[in-house]
C-alpha positions as a Markdown table, in Angstrom:
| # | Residue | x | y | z |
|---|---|---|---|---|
| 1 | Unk | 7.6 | -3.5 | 0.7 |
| 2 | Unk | 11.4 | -4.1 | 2.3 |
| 3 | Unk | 10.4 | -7.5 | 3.1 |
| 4 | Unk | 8.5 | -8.0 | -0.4 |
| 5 | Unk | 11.6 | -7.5 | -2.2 |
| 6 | Unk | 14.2 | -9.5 | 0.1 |
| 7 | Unk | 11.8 | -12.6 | -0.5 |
| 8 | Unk | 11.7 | -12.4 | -3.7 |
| 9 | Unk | 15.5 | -11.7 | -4.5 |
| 10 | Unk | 15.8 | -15.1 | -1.9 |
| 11 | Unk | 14.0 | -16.9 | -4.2 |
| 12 | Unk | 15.3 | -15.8 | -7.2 |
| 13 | Unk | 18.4 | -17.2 | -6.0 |
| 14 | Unk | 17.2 | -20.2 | -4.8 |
| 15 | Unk | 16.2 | -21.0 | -8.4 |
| 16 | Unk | 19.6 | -20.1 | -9.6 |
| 17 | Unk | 21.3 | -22.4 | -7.7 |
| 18 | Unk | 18.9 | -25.4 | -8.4 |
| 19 | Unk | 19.7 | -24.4 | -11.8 |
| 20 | Unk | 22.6 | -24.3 | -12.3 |
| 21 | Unk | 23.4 | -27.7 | -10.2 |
| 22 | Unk | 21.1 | -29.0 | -12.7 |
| 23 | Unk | 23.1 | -27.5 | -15.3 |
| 24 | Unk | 25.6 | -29.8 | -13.9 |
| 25 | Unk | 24.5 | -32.8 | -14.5 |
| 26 | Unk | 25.6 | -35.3 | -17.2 |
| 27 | Unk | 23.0 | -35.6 | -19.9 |
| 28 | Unk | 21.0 | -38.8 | -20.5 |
| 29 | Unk | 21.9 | -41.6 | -23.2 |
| 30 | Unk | 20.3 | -41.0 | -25.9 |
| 31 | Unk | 19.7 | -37.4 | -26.1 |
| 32 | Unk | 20.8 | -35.5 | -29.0 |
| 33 | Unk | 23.7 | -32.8 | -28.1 |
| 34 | Unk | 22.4 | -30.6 | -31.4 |
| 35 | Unk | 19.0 | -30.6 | -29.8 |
| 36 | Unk | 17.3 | -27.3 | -30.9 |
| 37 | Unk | 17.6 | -24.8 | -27.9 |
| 38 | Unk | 14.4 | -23.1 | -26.9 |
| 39 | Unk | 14.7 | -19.6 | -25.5 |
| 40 | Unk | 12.0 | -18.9 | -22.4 |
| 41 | Unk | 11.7 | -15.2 | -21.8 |
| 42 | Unk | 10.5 | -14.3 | -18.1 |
| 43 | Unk | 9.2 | -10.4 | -17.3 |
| 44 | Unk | 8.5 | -9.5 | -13.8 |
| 45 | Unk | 5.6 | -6.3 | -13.1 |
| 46 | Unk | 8.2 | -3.7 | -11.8 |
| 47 | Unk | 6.9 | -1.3 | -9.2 |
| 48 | Unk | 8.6 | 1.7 | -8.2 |
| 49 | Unk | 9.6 | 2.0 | -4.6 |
| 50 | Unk | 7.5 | 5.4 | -2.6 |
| 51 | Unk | 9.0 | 6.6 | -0.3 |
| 52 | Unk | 7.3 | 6.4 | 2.8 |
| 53 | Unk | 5.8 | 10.3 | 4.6 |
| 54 | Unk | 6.3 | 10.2 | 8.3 |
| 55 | Unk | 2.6 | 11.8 | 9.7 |
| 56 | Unk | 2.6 | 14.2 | 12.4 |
| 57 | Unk | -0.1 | 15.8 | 14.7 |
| 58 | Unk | -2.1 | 18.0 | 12.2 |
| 59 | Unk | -1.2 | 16.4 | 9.3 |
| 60 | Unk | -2.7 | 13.4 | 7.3 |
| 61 | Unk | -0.3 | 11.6 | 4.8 |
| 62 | Unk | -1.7 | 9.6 | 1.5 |
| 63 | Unk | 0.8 | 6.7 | 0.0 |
| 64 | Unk | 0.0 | 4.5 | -2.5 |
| 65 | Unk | 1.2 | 1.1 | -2.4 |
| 66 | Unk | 0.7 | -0.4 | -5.5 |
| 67 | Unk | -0.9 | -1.0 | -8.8 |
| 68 | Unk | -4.6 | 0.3 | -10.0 |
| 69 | Unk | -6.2 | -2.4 | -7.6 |
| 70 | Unk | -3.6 | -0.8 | -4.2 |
| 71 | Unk | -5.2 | 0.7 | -1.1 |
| 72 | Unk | -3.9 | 3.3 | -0.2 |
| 73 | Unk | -2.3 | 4.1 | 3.3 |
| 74 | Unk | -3.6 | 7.1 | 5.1 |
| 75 | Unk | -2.1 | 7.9 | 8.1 |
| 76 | Unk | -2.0 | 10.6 | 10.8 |
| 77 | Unk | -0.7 | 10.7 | 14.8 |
| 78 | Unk | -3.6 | 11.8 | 17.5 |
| 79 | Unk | -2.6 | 13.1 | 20.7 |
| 80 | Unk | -4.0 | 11.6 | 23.9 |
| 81 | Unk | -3.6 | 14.6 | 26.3 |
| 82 | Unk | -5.6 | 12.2 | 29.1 |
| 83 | Unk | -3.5 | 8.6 | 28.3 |
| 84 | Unk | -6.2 | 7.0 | 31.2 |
| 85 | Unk | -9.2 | 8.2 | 28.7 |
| 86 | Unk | -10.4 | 6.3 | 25.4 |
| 87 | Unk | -9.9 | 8.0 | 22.3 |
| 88 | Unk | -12.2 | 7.6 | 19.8 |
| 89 | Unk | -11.5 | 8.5 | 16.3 |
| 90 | Unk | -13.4 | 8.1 | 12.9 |
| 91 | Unk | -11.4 | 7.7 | 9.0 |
| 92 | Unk | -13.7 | 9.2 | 6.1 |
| 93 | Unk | -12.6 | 8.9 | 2.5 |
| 94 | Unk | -14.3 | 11.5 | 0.6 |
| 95 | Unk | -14.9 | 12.4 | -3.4 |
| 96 | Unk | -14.9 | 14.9 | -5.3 |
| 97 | Unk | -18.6 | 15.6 | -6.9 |
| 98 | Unk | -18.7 | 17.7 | -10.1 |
| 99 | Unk | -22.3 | 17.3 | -10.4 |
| 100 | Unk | -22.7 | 19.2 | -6.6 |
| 101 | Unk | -19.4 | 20.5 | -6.5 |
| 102 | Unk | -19.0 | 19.3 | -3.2 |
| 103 | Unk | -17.1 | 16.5 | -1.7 |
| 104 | Unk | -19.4 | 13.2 | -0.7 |
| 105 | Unk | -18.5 | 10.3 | 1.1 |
| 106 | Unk | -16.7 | 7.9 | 0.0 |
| 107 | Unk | -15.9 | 4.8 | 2.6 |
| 108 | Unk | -15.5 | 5.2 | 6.6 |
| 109 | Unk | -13.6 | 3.3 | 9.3 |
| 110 | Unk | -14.0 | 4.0 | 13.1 |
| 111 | Unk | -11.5 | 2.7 | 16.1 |
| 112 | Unk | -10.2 | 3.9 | 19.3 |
| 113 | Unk | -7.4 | 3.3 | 21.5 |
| 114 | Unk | -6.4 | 4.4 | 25.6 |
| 115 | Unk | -2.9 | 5.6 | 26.5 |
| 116 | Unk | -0.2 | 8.1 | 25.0 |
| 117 | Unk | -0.4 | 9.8 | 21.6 |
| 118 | Unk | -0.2 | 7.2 | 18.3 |
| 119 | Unk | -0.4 | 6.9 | 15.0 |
| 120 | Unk | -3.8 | 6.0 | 13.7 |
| 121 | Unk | -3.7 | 4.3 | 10.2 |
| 122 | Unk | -6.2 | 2.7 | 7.5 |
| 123 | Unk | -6.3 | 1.2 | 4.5 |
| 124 | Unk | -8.9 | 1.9 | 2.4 |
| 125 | Unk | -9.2 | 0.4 | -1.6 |
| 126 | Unk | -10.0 | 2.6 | -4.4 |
| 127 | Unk | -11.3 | -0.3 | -7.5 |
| 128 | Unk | -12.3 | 0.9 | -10.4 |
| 129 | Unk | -13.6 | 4.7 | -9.4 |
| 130 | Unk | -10.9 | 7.4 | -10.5 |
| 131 | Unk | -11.4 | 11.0 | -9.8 |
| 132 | Unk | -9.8 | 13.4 | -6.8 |
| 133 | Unk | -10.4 | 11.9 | -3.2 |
| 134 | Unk | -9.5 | 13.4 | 0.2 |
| 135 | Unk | -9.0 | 11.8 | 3.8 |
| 136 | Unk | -10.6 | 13.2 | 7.0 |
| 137 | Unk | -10.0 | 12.4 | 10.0 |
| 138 | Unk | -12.7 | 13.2 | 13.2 |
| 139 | Unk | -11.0 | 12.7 | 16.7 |
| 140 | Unk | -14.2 | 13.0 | 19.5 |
| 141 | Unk | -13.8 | 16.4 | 20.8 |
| 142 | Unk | -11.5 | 18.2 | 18.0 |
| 143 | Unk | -12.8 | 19.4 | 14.8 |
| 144 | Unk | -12.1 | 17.3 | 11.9 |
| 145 | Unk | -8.7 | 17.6 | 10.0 |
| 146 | Unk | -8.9 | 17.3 | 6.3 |
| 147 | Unk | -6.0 | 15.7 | 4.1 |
| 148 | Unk | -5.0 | 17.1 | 0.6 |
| 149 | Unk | -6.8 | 16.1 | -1.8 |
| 150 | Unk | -5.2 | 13.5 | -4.3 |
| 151 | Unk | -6.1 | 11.5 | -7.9 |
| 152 | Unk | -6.7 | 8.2 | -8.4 |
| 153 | Unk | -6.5 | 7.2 | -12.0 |
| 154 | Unk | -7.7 | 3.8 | -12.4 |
């Protein structure tokens, strides 16, 4: 997001400066100095900035990071307690039924990794589906460790 905004305050003033060397510049013969200005209005989509949760073992943190059409980020840190052993780990995005009143699955991811304790991310995309969603996350050998739940509106 950091770098998002630095690239676009760059260019903004990039374009400023080619401006306003334009601006500069003497005007052609010919050209009428009571030409009729005309007023160009830009608007930009602002976003506000989340501030980012820092996961831990046991925990499972949600961000958005975006508009309606944003994955999310879910993210969580497995311990390795044997770094010479594969770890293999499974994401499940769940939602919330009203017609079972139960949760049901949603979309799932699987990976793995060997050596010391790391923070396992995905990022899954919501389109077009609101209602209340949970992440789980199933590390081979533990039980599963459920995230709260949260809303997705659009």
């Amino acid at each position: 997001m950091k770098l998002l905004i630095a690239t676009l305050a760059f260019a903004g003033a990039y374009v400023g400066v080619e401006a306003s060397q334009g601006a500069s510049v003497r005007a052609p013969v010919g050209v009428d100095a009571e030409a009729p200005v005309h007023t160009v209005t830009l608007s930009a989509e602002s976003l506000p900035v989340v501030a980012e949760k820092i996961p831990t073992v046991g925990t499972i943190t949600v961000t958005a990071l975006g508009a309606c059409d944003r994955p999310y980020r879910i993210q969580s840190v497995i311990d390795n307690a044997h770094p010479e052993k594969v770890v293999s780990y499974g994401w499940r995005l769940q939602r919330w039924s009203e017609a079972t009143r139960s949760w049901r699955p949603y979309l799932s991811a699987h990976s793995g990794f060997i050596g010391e304790s790391q923070t396992a991310e995905w990022e899954p995309r919501v389109v077009g589906n609101p209602g209340w969603y949970r992440a789980v996350l199933a590390v081979s050998g533990e039980a599963p460790l459920r995230g709260e739940r949260f809303f997705v509106s659009c």
